[in-house]
Wavefront OBJ file of the C-alpha trace (Angstrom):
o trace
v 121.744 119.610 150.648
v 125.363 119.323 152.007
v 125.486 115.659 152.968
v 123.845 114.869 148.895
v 127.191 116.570 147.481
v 129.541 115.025 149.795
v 127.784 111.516 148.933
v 128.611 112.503 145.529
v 131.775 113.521 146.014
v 132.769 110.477 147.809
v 131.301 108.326 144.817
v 133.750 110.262 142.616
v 136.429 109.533 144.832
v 135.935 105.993 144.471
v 135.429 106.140 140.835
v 138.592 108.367 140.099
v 141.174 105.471 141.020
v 139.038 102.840 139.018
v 139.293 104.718 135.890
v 142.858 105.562 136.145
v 143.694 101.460 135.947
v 141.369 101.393 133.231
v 142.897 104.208 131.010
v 145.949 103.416 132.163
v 145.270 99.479 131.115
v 143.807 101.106 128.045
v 146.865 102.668 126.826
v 148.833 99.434 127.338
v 146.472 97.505 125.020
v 146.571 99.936 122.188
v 150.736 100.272 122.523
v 150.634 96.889 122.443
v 148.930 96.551 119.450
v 150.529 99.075 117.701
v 154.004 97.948 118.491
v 154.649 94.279 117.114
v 158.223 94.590 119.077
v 156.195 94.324 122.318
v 154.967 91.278 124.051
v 151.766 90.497 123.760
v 149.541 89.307 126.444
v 147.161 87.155 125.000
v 145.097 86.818 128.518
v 144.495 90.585 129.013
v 143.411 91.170 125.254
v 140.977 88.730 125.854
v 139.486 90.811 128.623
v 139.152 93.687 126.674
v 137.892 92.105 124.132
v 135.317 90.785 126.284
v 134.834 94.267 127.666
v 134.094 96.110 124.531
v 131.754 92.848 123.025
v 129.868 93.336 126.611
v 129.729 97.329 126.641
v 128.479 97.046 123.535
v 125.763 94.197 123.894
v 124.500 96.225 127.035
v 124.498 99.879 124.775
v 122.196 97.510 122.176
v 120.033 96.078 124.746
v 118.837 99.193 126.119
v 118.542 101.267 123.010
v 116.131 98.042 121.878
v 114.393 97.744 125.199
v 113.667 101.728 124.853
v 112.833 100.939 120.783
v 110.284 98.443 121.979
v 109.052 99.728 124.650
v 107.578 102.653 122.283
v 105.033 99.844 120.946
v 102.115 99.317 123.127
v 100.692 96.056 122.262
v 104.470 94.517 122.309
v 104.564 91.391 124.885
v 106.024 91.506 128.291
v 109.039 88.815 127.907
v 110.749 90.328 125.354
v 111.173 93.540 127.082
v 112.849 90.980 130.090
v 114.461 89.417 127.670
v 116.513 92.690 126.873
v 116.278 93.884 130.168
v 118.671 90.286 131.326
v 120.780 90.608 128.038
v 121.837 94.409 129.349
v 121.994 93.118 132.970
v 124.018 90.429 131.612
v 126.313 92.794 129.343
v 126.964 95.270 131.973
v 128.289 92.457 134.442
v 130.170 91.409 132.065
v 131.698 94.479 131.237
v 132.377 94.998 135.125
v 133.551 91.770 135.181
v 136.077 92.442 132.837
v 137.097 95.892 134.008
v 138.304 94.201 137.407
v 140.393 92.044 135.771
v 141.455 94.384 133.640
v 142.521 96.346 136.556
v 143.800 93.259 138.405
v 146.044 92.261 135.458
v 147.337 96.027 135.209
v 148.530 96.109 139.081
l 1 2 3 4 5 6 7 8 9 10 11 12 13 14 15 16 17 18 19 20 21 22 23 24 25 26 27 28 29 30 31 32 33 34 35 36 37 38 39 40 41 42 43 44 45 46 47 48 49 50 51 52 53 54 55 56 57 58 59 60 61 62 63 64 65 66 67 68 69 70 71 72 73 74 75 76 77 78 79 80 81 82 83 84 85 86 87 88 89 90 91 92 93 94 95 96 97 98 99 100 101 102 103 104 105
């Protein structure tokens, strides 16, 4: 029982910096777009642009895979075919929230 909450403490450890950049980069993007006296940075919008379009594709693909999945005569490639557009959301949104990060540093 002890080593299963320091594995999950360590996992929160390694989260914890990762979503500092990303609030952090957060907070930049919407003072940024509030403020039309700041430079914009056309590069890093685009990334979290890309991240919310991707969060958001992956949050549709699974609600429809688990929508679908509730029919029992439904065939088997569509249920891949949302099961690779979440995989394929969720990288990108991981994708994204490095360089988010990266740009942020």
């Amino acid at each position: 029982m002890d080593s299963e909450a320091s594995y999950w403490t360590l996992k929160a450890l390694i989260a914890l910096p990762g979503a500092y950049v990303l609030w952090r980069g957060y907070r930049a993007y919407r003072s940024r777009q509030r403020d039309p006296a700041r430079l914009q940075d056309p590069r890093t919008d685009r990334w979290w642009r890309i991240l919310f379009i991707s969060g958001a594709t992956a949050v549709f693909a699974l609600v429809l895979m688990f929508a679908l999945a509730a029919i029992p005569s439904l065939p088997r490639p569509l249920l891949y075919g949302c099961l690779i557009m979440m995989f394929a959301g969720a990288l990108g949104a991981g994708v994204a929230t490095f360089m988010i990060g990266w740009r942020s540093a």
